[in-house]
Kinemage of the C-alpha trace (Angstrom):
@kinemage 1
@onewidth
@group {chain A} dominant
@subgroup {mainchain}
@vectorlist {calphas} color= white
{ca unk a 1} P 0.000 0.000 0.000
{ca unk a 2} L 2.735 2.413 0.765
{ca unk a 3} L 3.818 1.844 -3.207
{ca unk a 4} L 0.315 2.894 -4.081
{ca unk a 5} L 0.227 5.814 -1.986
{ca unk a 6} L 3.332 6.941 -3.110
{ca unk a 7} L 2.002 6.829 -6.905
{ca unk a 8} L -0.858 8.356 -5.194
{ca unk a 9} L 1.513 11.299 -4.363
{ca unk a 10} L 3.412 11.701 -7.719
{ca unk a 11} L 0.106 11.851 -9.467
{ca unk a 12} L -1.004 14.737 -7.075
{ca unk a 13} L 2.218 16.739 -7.882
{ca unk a 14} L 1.550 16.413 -11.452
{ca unk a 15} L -1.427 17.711 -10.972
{ca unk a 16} L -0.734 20.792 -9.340
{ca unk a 17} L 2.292 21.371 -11.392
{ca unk a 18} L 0.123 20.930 -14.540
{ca unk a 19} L -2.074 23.226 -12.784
{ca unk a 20} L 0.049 25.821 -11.707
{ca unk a 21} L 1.949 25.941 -15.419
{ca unk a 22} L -1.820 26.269 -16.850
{ca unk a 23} L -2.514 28.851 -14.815
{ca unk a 24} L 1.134 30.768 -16.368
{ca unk a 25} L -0.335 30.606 -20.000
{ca unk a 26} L -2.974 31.658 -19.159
{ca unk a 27} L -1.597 34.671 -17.151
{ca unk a 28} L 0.351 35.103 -20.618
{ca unk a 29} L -2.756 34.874 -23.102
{ca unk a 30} L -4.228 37.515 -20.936
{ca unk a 31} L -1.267 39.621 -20.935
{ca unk a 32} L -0.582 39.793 -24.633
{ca unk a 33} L -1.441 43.389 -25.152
{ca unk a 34} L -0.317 44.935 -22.329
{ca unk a 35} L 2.793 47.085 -22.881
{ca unk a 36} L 6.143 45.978 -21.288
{ca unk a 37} L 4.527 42.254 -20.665
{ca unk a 38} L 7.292 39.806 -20.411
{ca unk a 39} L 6.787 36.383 -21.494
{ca unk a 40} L 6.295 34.013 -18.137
{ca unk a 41} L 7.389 30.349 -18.434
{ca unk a 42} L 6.630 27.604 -15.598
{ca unk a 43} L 9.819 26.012 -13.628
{ca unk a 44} L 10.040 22.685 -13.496
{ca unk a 45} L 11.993 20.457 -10.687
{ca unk a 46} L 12.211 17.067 -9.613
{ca unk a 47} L 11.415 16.170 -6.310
{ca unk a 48} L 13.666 13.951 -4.380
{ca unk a 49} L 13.368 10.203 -4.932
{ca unk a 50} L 12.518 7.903 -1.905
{ca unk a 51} L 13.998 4.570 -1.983
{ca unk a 52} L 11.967 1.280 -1.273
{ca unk a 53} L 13.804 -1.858 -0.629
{ca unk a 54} L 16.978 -0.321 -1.432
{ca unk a 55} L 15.568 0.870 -5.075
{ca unk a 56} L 15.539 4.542 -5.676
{ca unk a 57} L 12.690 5.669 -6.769
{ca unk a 58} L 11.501 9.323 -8.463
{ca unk a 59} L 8.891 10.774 -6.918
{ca unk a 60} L 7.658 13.206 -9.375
{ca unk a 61} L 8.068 16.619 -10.326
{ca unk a 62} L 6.727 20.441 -9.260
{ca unk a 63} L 6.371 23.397 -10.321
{ca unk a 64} L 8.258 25.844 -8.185
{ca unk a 65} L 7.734 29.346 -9.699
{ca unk a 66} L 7.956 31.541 -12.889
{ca unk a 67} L 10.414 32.802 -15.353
{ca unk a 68} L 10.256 35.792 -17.192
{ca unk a 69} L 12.364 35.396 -20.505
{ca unk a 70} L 14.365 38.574 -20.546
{ca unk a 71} L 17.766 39.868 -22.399
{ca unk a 72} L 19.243 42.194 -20.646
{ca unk a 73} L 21.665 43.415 -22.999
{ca unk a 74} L 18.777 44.161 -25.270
{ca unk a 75} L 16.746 46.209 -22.889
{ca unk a 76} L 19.738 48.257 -22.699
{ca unk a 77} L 20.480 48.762 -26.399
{ca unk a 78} L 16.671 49.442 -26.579
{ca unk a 79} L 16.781 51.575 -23.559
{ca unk a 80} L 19.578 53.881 -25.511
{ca unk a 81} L 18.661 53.739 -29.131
{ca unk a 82} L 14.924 55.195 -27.716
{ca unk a 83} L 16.691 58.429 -26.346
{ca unk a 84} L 18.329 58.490 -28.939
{ca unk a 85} L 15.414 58.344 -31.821
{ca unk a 86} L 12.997 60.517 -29.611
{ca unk a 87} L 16.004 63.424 -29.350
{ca unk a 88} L 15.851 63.799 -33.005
{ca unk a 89} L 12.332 62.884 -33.303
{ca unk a 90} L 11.708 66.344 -31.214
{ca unk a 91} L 14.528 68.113 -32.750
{ca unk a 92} L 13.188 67.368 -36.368
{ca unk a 93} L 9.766 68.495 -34.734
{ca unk a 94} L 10.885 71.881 -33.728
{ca unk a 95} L 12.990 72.384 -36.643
{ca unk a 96} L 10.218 71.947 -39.223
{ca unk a 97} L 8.219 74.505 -37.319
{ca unk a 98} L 11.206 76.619 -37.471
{ca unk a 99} L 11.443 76.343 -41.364
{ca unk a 100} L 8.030 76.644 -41.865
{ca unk a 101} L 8.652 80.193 -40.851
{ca unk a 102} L 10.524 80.796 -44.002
{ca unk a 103} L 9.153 78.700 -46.239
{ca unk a 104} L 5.712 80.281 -46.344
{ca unk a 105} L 3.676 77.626 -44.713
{ca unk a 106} L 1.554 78.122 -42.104
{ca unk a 107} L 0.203 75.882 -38.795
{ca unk a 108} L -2.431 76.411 -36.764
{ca unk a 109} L -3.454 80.124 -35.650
{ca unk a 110} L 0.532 80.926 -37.066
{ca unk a 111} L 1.055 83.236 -40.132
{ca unk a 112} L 4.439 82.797 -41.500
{ca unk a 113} L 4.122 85.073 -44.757
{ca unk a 114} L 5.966 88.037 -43.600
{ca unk a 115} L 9.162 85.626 -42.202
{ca unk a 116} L 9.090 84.190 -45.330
{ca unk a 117} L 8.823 87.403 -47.348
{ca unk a 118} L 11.925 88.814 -45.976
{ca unk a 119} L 13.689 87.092 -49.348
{ca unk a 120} L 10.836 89.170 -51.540
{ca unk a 121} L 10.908 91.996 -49.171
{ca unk a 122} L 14.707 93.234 -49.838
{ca unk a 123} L 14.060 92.567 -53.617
{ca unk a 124} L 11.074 95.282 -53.469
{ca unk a 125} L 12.897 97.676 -51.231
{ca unk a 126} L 16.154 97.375 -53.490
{ca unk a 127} L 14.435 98.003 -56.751
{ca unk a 128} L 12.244 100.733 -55.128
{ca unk a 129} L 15.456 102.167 -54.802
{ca unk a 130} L 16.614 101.272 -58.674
{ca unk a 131} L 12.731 103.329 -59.717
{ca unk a 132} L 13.507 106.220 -57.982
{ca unk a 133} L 16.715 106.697 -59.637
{ca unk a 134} L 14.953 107.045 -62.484
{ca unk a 135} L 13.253 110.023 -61.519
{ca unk a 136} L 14.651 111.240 -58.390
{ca unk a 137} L 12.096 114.114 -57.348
{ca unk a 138} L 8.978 111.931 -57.694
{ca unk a 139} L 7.495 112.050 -54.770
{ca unk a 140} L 4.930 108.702 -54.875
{ca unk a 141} L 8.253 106.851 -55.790
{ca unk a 142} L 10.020 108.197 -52.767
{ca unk a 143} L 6.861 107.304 -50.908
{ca unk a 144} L 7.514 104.008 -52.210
{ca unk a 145} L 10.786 103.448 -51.102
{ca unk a 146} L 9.392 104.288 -47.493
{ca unk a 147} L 6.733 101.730 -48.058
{ca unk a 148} L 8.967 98.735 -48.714
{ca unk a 149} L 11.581 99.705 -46.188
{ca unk a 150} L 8.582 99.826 -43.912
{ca unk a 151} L 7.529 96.436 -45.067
{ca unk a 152} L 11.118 94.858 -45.006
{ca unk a 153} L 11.446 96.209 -41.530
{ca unk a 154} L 8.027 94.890 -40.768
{ca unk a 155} L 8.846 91.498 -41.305
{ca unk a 156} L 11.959 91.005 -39.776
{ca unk a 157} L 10.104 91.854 -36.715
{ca unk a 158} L 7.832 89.195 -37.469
{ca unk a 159} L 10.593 86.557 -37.784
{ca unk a 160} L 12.415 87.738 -34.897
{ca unk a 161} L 8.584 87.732 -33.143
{ca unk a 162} L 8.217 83.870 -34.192
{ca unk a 163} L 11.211 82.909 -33.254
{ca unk a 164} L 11.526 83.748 -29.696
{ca unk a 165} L 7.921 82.731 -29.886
{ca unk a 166} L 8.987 79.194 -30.306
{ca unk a 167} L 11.665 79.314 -28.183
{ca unk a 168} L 9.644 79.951 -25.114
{ca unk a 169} L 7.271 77.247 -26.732
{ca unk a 170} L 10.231 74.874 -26.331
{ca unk a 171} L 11.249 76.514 -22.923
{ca unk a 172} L 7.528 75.731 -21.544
{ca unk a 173} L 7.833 72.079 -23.029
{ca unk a 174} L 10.963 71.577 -21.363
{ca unk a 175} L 10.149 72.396 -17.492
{ca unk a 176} L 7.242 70.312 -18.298
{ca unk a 177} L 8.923 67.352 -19.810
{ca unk a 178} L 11.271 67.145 -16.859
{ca unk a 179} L 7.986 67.060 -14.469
{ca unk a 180} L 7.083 63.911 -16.585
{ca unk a 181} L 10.527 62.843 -16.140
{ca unk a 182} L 10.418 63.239 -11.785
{ca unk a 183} L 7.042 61.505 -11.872
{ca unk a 184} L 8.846 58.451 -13.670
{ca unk a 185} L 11.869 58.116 -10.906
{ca unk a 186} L 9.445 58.366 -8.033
{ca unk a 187} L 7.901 55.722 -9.359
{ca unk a 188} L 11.087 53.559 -10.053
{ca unk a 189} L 12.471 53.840 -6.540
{ca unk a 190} L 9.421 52.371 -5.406
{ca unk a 191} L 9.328 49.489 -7.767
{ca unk a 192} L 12.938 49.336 -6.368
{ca unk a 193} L 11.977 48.835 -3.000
{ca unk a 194} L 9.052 46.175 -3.824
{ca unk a 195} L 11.410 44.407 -5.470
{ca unk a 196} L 14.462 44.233 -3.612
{ca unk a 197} L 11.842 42.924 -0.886
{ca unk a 198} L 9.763 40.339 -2.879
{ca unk a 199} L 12.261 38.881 -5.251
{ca unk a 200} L 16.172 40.341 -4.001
{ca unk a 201} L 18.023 37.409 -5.767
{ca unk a 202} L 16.125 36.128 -8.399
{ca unk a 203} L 13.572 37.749 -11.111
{ca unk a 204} L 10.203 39.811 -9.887
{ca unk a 205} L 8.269 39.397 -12.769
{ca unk a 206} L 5.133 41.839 -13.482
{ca unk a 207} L 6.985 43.855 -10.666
{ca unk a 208} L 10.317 44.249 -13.109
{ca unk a 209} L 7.792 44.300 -16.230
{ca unk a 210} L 6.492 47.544 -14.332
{ca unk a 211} L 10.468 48.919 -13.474
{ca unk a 212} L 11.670 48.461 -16.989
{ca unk a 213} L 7.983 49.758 -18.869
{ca unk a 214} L 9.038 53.147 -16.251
{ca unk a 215} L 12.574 52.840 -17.883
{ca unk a 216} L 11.235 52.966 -21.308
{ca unk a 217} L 9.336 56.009 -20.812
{ca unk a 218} L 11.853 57.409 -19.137
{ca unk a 219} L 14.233 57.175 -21.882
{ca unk a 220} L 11.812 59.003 -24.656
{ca unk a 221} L 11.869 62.030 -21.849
{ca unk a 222} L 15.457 62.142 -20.984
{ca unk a 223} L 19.345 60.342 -21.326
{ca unk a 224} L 19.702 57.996 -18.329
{ca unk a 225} L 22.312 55.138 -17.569
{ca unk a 226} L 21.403 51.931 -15.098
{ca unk a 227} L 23.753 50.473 -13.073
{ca unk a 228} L 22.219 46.795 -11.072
{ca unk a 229} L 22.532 47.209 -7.307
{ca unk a 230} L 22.369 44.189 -4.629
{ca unk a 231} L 19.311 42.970 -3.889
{ca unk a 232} L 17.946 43.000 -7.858
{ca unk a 233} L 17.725 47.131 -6.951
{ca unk a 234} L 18.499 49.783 -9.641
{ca unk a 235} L 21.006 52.971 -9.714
{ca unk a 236} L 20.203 55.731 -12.740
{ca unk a 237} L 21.891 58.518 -13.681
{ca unk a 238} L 22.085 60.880 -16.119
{ca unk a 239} L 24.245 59.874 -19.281
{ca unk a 240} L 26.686 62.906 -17.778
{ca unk a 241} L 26.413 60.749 -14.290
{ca unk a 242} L 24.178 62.965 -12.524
{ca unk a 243} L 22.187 60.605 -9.910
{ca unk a 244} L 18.645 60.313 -10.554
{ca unk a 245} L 17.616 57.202 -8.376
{ca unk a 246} L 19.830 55.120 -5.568
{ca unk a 247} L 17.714 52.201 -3.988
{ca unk a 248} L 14.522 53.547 -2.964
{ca unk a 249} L 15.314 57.596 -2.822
{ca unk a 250} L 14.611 59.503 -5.867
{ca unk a 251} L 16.474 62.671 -6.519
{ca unk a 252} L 14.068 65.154 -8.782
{ca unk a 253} L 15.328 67.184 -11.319
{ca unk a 254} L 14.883 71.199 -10.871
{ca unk a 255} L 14.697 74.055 -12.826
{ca unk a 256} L 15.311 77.845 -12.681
{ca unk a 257} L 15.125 80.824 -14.863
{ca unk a 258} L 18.689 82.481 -16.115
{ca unk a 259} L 17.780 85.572 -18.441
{ca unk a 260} L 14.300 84.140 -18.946
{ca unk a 261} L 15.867 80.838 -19.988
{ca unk a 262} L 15.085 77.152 -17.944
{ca unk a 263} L 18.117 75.862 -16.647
{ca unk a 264} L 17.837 72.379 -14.974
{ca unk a 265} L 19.991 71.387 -11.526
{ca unk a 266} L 20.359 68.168 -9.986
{ca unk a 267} L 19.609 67.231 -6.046
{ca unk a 268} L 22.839 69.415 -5.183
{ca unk a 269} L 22.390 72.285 -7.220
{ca unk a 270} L 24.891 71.531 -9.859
{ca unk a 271} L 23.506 72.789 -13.361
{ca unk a 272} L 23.173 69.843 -16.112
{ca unk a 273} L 21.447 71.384 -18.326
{ca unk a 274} L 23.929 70.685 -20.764
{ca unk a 275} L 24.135 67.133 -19.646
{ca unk a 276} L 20.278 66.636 -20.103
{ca unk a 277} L 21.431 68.523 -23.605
{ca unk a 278} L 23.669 66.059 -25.046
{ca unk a 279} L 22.146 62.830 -23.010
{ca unk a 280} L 18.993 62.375 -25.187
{ca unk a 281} L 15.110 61.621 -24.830
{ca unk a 282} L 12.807 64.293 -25.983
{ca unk a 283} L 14.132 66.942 -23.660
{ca unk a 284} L 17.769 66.736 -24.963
{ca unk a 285} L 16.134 67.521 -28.710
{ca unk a 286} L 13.470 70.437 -27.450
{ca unk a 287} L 16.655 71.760 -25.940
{ca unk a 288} L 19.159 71.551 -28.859
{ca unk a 289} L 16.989 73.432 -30.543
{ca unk a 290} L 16.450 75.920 -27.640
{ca unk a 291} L 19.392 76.629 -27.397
{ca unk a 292} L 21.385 75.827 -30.818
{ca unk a 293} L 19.244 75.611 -33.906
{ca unk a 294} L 17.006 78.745 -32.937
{ca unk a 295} L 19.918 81.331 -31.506
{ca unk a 296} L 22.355 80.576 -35.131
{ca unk a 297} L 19.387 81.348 -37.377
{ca unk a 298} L 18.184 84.077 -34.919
{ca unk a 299} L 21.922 85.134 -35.121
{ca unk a 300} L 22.050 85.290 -38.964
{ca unk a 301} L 18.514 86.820 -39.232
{ca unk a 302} L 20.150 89.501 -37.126
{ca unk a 303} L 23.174 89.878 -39.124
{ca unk a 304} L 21.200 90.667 -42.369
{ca unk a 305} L 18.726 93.310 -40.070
{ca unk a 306} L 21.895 95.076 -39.008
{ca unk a 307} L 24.001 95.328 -42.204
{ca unk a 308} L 21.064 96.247 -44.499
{ca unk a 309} L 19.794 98.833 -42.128
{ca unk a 310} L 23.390 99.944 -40.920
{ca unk a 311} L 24.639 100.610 -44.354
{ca unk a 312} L 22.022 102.157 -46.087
{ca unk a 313} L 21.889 104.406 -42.592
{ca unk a 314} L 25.732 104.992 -43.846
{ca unk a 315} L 25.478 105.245 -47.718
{ca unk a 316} L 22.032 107.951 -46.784
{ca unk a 317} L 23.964 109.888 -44.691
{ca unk a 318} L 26.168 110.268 -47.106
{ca unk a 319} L 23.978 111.983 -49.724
{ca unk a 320} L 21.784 115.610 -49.961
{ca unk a 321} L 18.132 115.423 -49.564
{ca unk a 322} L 15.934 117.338 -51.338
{ca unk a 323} L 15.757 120.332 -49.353
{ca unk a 324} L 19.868 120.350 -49.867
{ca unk a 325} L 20.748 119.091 -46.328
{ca unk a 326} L 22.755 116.377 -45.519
{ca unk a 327} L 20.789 113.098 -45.692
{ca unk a 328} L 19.429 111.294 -42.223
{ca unk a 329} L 19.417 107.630 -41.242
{ca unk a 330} L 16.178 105.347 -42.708
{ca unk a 331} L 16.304 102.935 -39.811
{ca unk a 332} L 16.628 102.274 -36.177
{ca unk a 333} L 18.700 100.091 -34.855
{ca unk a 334} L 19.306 99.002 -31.056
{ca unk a 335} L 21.823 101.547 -29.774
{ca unk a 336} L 24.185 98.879 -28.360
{ca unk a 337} L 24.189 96.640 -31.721
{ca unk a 338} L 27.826 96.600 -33.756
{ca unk a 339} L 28.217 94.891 -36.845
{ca unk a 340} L 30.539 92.337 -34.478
{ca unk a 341} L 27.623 91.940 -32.015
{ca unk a 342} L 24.082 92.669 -34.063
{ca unk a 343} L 21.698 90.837 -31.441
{ca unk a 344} L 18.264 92.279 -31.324
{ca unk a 345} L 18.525 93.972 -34.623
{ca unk a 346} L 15.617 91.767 -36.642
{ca unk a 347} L 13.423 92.271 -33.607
{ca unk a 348} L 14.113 96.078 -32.949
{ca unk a 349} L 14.614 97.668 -36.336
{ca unk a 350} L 12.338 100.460 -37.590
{ca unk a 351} L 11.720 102.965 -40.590
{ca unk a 352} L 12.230 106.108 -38.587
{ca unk a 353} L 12.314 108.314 -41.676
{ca unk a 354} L 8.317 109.773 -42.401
{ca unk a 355} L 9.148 112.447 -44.939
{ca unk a 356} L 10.544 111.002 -48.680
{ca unk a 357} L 12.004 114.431 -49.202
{ca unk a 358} L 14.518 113.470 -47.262
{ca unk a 359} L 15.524 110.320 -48.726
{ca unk a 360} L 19.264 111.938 -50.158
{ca unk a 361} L 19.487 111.016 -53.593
{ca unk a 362} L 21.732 113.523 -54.631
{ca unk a 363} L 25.673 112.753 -53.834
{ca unk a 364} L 28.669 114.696 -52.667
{ca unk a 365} L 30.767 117.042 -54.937
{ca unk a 366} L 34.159 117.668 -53.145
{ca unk a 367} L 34.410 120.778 -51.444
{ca unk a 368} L 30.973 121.717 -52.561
{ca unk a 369} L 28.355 122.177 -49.561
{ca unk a 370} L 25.670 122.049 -50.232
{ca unk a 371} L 26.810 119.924 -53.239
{ca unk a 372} L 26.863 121.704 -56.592
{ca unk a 373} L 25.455 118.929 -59.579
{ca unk a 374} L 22.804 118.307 -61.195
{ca unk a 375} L 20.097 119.257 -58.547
{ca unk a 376} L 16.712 117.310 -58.727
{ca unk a 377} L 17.980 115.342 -61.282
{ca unk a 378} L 21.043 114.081 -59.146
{ca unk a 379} L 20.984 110.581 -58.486
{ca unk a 380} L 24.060 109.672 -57.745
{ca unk a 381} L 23.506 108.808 -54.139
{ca unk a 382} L 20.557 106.687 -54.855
{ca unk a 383} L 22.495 104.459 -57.426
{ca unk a 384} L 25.300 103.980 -54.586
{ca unk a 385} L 22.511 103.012 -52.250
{ca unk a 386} L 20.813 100.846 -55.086
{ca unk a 387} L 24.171 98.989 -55.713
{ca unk a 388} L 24.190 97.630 -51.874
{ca unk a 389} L 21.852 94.897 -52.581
{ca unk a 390} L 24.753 93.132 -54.725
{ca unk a 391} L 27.565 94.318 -52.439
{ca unk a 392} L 29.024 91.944 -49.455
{ca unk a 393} L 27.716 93.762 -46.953
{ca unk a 394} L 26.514 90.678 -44.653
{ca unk a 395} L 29.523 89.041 -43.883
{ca unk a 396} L 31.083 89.296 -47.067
{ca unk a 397} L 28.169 87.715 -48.754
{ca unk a 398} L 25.056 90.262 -50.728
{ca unk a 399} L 21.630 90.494 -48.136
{ca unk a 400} L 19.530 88.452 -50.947
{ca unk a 401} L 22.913 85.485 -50.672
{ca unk a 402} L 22.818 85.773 -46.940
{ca unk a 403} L 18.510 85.438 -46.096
{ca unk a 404} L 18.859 82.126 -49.076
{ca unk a 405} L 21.683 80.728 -47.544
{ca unk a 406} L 20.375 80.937 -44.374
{ca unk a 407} L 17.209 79.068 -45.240
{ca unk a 408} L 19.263 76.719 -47.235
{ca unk a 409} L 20.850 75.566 -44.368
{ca unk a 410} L 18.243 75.723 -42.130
{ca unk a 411} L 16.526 72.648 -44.890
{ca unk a 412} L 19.797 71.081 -45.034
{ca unk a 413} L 19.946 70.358 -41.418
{ca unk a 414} L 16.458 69.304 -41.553
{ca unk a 415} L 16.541 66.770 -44.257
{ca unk a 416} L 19.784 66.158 -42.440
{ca unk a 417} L 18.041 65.480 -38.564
{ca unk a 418} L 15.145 63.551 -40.678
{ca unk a 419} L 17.030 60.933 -42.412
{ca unk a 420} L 19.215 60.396 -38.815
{ca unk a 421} L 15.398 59.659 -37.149
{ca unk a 422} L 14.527 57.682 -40.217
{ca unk a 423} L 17.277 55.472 -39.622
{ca unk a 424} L 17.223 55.453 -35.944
{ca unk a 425} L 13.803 54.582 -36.214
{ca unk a 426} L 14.456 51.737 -38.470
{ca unk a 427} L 17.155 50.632 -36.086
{ca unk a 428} L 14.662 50.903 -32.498
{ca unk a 429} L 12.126 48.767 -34.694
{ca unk a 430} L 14.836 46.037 -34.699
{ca unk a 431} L 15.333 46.092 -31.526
{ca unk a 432} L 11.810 45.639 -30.555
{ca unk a 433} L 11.757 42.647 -32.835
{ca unk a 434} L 14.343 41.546 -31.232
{ca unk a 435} L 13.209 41.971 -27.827
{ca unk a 436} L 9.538 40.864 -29.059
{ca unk a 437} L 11.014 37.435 -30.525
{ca unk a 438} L 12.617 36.676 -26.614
{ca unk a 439} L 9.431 38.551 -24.394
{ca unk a 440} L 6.693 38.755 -26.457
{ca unk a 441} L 3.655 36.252 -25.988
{ca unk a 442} L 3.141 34.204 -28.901
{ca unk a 443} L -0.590 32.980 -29.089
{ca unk a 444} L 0.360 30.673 -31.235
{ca unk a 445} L 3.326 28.942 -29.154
{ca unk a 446} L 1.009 29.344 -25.801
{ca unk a 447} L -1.926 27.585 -27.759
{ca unk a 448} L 0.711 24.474 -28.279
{ca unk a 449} L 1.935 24.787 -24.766
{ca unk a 450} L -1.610 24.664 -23.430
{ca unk a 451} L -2.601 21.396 -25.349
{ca unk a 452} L 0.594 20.241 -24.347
{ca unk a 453} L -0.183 20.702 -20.870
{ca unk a 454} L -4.113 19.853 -20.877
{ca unk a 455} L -2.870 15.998 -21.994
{ca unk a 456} L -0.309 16.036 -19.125
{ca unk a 457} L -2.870 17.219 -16.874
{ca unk a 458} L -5.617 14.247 -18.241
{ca unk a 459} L -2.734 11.695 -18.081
{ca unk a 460} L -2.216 12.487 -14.436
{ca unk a 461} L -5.852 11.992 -13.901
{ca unk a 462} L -5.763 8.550 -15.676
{ca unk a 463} L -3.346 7.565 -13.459
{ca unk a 464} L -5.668 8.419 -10.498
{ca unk a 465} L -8.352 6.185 -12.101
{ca unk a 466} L -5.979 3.267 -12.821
{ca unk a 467} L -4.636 3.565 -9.145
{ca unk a 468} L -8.285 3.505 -8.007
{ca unk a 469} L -9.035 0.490 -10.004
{ca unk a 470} L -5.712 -1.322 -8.719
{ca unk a 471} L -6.994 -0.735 -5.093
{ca unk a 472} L -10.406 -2.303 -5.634
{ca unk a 473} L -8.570 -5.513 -7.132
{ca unk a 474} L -5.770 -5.672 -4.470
{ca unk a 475} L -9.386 -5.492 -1.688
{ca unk a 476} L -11.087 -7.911 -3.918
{ca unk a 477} L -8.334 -10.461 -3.730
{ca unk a 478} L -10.191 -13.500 -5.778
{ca unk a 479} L -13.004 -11.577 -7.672
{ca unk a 480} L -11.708 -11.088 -10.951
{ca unk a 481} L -11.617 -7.110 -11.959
{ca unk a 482} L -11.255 -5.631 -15.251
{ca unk a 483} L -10.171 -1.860 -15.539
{ca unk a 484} L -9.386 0.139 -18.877
């Protein structure tokens, strides 16, 4: 009898282990579609065998807990190629707004056309100019050269307006990215703590799904580095080493206003604002083009503002009016702006001439004053002033070469920053594959390892019904039995 109830035993703990692995595919089939899921597989281990008589025996198997199929070096590569795509993904983002100022298309509630006309706009004012020489004591086309200066001047404010515009778009998006970003490493100290007391030396399952799904969308928001700790805990920094979370303490991320610009600090103050810059994740792109991609083309756009207005100030002043006094500067310009240092010009600069008699289209006969020439008819001035649009006045390139270069480059490094994401993109889909091929749940597999498991689970139940039968013939000793 003690044979019997030993089979009695092993059929038992074949039947909870059957049970118990069941109960994992199922857990899986449920969990398909639920992001950061990792695949759970039953673990199988033989119990101890008895011995009878000298014989060893096996008694059977159980199931003694779950395994979640992970790659570790996987969910890292994963964990850096997605700060990587999302940085350009919001770079490209903001720098497509930024070129849609200058390429004439418009978003919602934004008009671009006057950023975009700036290219139009010095073509109008410049052959305003070229008309009036032409007929320099007409007063409509003096009026007109007023007009388009007034336009030209018009629309650089606009662009300048835009830009800074976005930037504080960008600034906004930034303080509230890194909120996201705090919310995320509160939440993974904790997980830290639940697991280093559930599971310290061996996997946690859903509880690590949770920790690593945290990591994930961490990584879109900002550059971090993990580092395992004892007891299955978690260390992450920033990629410039900044500490972000130590076992079950989260240090948040902070931000302050320098000159009406975010900076960010860490838990001792230290700025990394350049660090969250370089590491990655959506912030590191919103500020790249904070504070790279918007300040060069706001930096070019004021270079053009400045040297147009600046030297036809210069070449103006240079000529007689046409009241015979010395000509007057066209446009404002902020009074602390140098050719070597131009900031503010596209945003500040004005027409503050209101009377076209004084436009001075008449030039300068040497010791002659008021100049002696050809009087109204003198346009000698106006042809100088006429000839800047094709001179290097913008860094040794013309205004018209300097406003199409700089929106040539500002496409180039977009089509550039697109086909990086492109292929980053390309490359993070891989790794999801990858990742999906090891973690994923496979209905198909599960349905194979259920049937699998359902004839295990019947077979130990025969075995119960044999067994049965067996004891009826051993307590009928004489009666003949038949069993199936």
């Amino acid at each position: 009898m003690a044979t019997i109830g030993t089979a009695f035993d092993i059929a038992t703990g074949a039947l909870d282990a059957d049970q118990a692995a069941l109960d994992i595919v199922a857990n899986n089939t449920a969990n398909v579609n639920t992001p950061g899921y990792t695949l759970e597989t039953p673990t199988w281990t033989e119990n101890d065998t008895a011995s009878v008589g000298g014989v060893n025996f096996g008694m059977g198997v159980q199931e003694t807990g779950t395994q979640s199929q992970r790659d570790r070096v996987l969910e890292q590569a994963m964990q850096q190629q997605t700060q990587t795509e999302t940085a350009s993904g919001a770079r490209l983002t903001a720098l497509d707004q930024m070129q849609a100022i200058f390429s004439g298309a418009t978003s919602a509630g934004t008009d671009t056309s006057a950023a975009s006309g700036i290219g139009s706009d010095l073509s109008s004012f410049f052959d305003s100019l070229s008309s009036l020489e032409a007929s320099p004591a007409d007063d409509s086309l003096r009026q007109s050269v007023l007009s388009a200066a007034g336009t030209l001047a018009s629309d650089f404010n606009g662009a300048a307006a835009q830009l800074e515009g976005q930037r504080q778009s960008l600034d906004e998006q930034s303080t509230s990215v890194a909120g996201q970003a705090n919310s995320l490493l509160q939440d993974i100290a904790q997980l830290n703590v639940q697991i280093e007391s559930v599971s310290p030396n061996a996997d946690a399952g859903t509880l690590e799904d949770q920790r690593q799904q945290d990591l994930t969308d961490l990584s879109q928001l900002i550059g971090i580095r993990t580092v395992p700790t004892e007891n299955n805990g978690l260390t992450v920094t920033t990629v410039g080493g900044a500490l972000l979370v130590s076992e079950g303490q989260a240090y948040q991320v902070t931000t302050g206003e320098d000159a009406g610009v975010t900076h960010f600090f860490d838990a001792e103050g230290t700025d990394i604002t350049s660090d969250l810059t370089a590491g990655g994740g959506q912030l590191g792109g919103i500020l790249t083009t904070r504070d790279y991609d918007i300040p060069q083309v706001e930096s070019s756009l004021d270079a053009l503002a400045y040297a147009v207005g600046s030297n036809l100030n210069t070449q103006n002043e240079a000529g007689w009016d046409q009241n015979g006094a010395a000509g007057t500067a066209i446009f404002s310009l902020p009074a602390n702006a140098t050719g070597a240092n131009p900031a503010g010009s596209a945003a500040q600069i004005a027409v503050i001439m209101t009377d076209p008699s004084k436009i001075a289209a008449a030039g300068t006969v040497p010791g002659s004053t008021p100049p002696s020439g050809e009087g109204p008819s003198d346009d000698s001035n106006l042809v100088a002033m006429a000839n800047l649009e094709n001179a290097g006045i913008v860094n040794g390139t013309s205004p018209t070469s300097h406003f199409s270069d700089m929106v040539t480059s500002l496409g180039s490094l977009t089509s550039e920053v697109s086909s990086e994401n492109t292929a980053q993109q390309a490359s993070l889909t891989q790794l999801q594959s990858q990742i999906g091929s090891i973690s994923g749940v496979n209905l198909n597999d599960e349905a194979a390892s259920l049937e699998t498991l359902e004839q295990s689970y019947e077979a130990a139940s025969k075995l119960f019904t044999v067994l049965d039968q067996v004891m009826v013939s051993a307590l009928n000793l004489g009666v003949q039995e038949t069993y199936s």
